[in-house]
C-alpha positions in Angstrom: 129.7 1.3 145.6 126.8 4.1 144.4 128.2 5.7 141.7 125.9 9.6 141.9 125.2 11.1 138.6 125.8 14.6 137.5 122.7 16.3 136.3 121.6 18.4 133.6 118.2 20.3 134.2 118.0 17.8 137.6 117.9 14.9 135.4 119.9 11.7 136.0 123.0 11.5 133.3 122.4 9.5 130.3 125.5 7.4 129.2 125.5 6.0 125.4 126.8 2.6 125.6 128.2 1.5 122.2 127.0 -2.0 122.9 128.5 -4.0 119.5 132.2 -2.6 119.8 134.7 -4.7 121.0 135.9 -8.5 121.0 133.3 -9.9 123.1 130.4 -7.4 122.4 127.5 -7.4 123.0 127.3 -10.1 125.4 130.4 -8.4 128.1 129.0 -4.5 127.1 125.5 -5.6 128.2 126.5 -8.0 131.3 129.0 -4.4 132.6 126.5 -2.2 132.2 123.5 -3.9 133.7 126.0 -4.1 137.0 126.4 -0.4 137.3 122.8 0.2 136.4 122.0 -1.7 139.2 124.1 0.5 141.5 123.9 4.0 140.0 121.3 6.6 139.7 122.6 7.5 136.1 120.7 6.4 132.6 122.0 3.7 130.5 121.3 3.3 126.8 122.7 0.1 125.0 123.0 0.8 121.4 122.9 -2.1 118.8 120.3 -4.6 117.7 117.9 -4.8 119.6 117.2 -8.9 119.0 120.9 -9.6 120.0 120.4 -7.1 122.9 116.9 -8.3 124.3 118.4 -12.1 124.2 121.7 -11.2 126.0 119.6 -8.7 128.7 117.1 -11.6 128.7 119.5 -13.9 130.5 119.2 -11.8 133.9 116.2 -11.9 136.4 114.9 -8.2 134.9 116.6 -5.3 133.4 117.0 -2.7 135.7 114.4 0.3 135.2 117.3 2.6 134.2 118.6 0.9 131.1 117.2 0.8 127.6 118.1 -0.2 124.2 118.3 2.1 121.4 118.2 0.9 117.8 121.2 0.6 115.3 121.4 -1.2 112.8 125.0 -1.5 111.7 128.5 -2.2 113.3 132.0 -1.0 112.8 134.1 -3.9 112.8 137.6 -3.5 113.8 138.2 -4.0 110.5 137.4 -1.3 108.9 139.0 2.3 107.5 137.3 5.0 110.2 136.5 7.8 108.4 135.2 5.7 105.6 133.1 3.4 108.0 131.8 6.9 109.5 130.3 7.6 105.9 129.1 4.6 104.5 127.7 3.4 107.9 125.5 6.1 109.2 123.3 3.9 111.3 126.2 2.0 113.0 125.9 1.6 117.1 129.0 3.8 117.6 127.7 7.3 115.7 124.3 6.3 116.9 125.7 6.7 120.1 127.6 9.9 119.5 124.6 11.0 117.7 122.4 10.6 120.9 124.8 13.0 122.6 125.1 15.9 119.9 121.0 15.6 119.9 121.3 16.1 124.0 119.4 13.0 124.3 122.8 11.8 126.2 125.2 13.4 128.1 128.1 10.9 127.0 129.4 8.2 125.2 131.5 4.7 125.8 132.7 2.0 123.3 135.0 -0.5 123.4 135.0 -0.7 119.5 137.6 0.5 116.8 139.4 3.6 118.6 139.8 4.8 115.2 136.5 4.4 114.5 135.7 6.4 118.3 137.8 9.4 117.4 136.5 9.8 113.7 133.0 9.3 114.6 133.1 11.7 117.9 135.3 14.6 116.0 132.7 14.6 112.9 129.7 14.7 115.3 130.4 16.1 117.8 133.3 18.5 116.8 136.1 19.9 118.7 136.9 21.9 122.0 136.7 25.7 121.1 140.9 26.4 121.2 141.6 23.0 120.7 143.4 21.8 117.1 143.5 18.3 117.5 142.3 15.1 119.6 143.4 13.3 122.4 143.2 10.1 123.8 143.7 10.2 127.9 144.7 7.3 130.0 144.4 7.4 133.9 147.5 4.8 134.3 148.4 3.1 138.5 151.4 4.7 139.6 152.6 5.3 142.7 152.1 8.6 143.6 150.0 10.1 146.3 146.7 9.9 144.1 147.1 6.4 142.9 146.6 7.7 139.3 149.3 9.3 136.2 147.2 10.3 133.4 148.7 9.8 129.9 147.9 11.4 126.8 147.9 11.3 123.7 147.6 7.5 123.9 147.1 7.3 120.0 144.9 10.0 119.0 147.1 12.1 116.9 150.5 10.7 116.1 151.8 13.7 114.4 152.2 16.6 116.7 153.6 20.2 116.9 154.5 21.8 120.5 151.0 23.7 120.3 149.4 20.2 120.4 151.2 19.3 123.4 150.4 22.1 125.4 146.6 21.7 124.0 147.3 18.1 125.5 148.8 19.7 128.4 145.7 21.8 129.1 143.5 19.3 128.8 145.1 16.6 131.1 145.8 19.0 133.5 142.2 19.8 133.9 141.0 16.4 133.8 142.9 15.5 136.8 142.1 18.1 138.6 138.1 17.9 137.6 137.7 14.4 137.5 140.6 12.9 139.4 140.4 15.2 142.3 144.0 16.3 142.0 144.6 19.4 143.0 147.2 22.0 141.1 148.2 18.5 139.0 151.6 19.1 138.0 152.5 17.8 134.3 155.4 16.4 133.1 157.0 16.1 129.4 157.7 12.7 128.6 161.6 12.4 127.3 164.7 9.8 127.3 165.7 11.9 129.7 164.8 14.6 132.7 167.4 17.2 131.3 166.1 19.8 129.6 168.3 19.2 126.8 167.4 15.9 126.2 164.7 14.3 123.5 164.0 14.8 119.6 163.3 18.1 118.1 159.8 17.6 119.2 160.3 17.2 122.6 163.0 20.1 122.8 160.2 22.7 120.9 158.1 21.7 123.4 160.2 22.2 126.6 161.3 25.7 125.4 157.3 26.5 124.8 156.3 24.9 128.1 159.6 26.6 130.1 158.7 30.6 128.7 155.2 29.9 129.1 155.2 28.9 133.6 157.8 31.7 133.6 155.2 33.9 132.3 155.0 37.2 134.6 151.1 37.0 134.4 151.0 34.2 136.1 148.6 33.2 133.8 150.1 29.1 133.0 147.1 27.0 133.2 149.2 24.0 134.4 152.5 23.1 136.9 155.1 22.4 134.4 157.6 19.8 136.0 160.3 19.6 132.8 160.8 16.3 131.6 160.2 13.0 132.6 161.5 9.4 131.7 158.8 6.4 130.8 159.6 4.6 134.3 158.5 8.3 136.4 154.6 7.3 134.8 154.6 4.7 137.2 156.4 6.3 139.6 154.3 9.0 140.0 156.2 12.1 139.8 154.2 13.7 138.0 150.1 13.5 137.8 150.3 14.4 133.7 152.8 12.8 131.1 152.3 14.8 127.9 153.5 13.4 124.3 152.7 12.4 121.1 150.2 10.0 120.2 152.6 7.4 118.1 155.1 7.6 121.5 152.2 7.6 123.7 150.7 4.4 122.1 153.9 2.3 122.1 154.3 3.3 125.8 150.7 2.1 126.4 151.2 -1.0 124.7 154.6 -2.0 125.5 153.2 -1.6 129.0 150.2 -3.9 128.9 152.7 -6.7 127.3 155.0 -6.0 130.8 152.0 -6.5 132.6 150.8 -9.3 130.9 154.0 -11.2 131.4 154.2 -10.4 134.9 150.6 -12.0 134.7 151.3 -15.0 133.7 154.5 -16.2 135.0 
């Protein structure tokens, strides 16, 4: 599969690659991206030490013309405080990376590191979405619904929300979908212990009441299809392409998931 690159100023895309993050970094980061170098038109630059990058890029034939490696110097273990790390690590692979992409000398970003780590680094380079109070995490999750795809957010981002957040979230997921999923007019549910619009914590019951005047707006103006509430088991359902929630609830669904899937795995 070719994977065609946007481009800014008719330039290929440049993707940062946070090449020490992760559990088996650098070696699985560097063996990844020199397979979709080799079959995509876009930019790569590994991030990280460059002796522990040239031996592990060393073990293949040649490395592709469209990948290089970028200095850093330091690493944020999975270990360490975010926001702290952030400060007392300036020349770490992960804000070099997000560094590259303020400077424009990328157009994005991708670690497999401390998610912390991720958010802290990319909020205090790169800053927020104009209109947009807090972070998200978004997760493209299987289901079974005519697009293959439920996207879920916040995954873990901000744990804390009000209803504004969530309709930030809402925003946001909606026009990911729709931009980079190819779904059309995604419609985006509220995720509840249960469809009624009674149901759910005081939270959840803000939100609905927020979400409910706002698509019955006479403007027409709703920049999503609100569905009303949906239950954990609709996400891989797919009755809905957006599930909207908190980012404690939307990490415990994420991970109590991956332990389902993992026992199904293995039995």
């Amino acid at each position: 599969m070719t994977a065609q690159a946007s481009t800014i100023n008719s330039r290929p895309a440049c993707i940062a690659v946070d090449a020490m993050g992760g559990d088996h970094g650098p070696g699985e980061v560097v063996r990844g991206v020199i397979e979709a170098a080799r079959h995509s038109d876009m930019r790569f630059a590994l991030v990280g030490e460059p002796a522990a990058l040239e031996a592990e890029t060393g073990a293949y034939v040649s490395r592709p013309a469209n990948v290089e490696i970028v200095l850093a110097t330091q690493v944020i273990e999975m270990t360490d405080q975010p926001t702290v790390a952030f400060k007392k690590k300036p020349d770490a692979s992960v804000v070099v990376a997000a560094r590259m992409v303020k400077e424009k000398r990328a157009d994005a970003i991708v670690t497999i590191g401390n998610t912390g780590a991720a958010m802290a680094v990319s909020l205090l380079t790169l800053g927020r979405i104009k209109g947009i109070d807090r972070p998200a995490i978004a997760t493209p999750l299987p289901s079974g619904s005519a697009h293959g795809t439920t996207v879920l957010l916040d995954a873990g981002a901000t744990v804390d929300c009000d209803p504004n957040n969530l309709w930030e979230f809402a925003v946001m997921g909606s026009i990911y979908a729709e931009a980079v999923l190819g779904i059309p007019k995604p419609r985006v549910g509220l995720l509840s212990n249960g469809e009624e619009s009674g149901k759910g914590n005081e939270l959840v019951k803000r939100t609905h009441a927020l979400f409910q005047q706002a698509s019955e707006a006479i403007d027409g103006q709703v920049p999503f299809d609100f569905a009303g509430n949906v239950e954990g088991r609709d996400v891989f359902r797919g009755t809905v392409d957006v599930v909207v929630c908190d980012g404690f609830v939307g990490n415990v669904f994420l991970k109590a998931s991956e332990g389902v899937a993992e026992m199904i795995m293995d039995c």
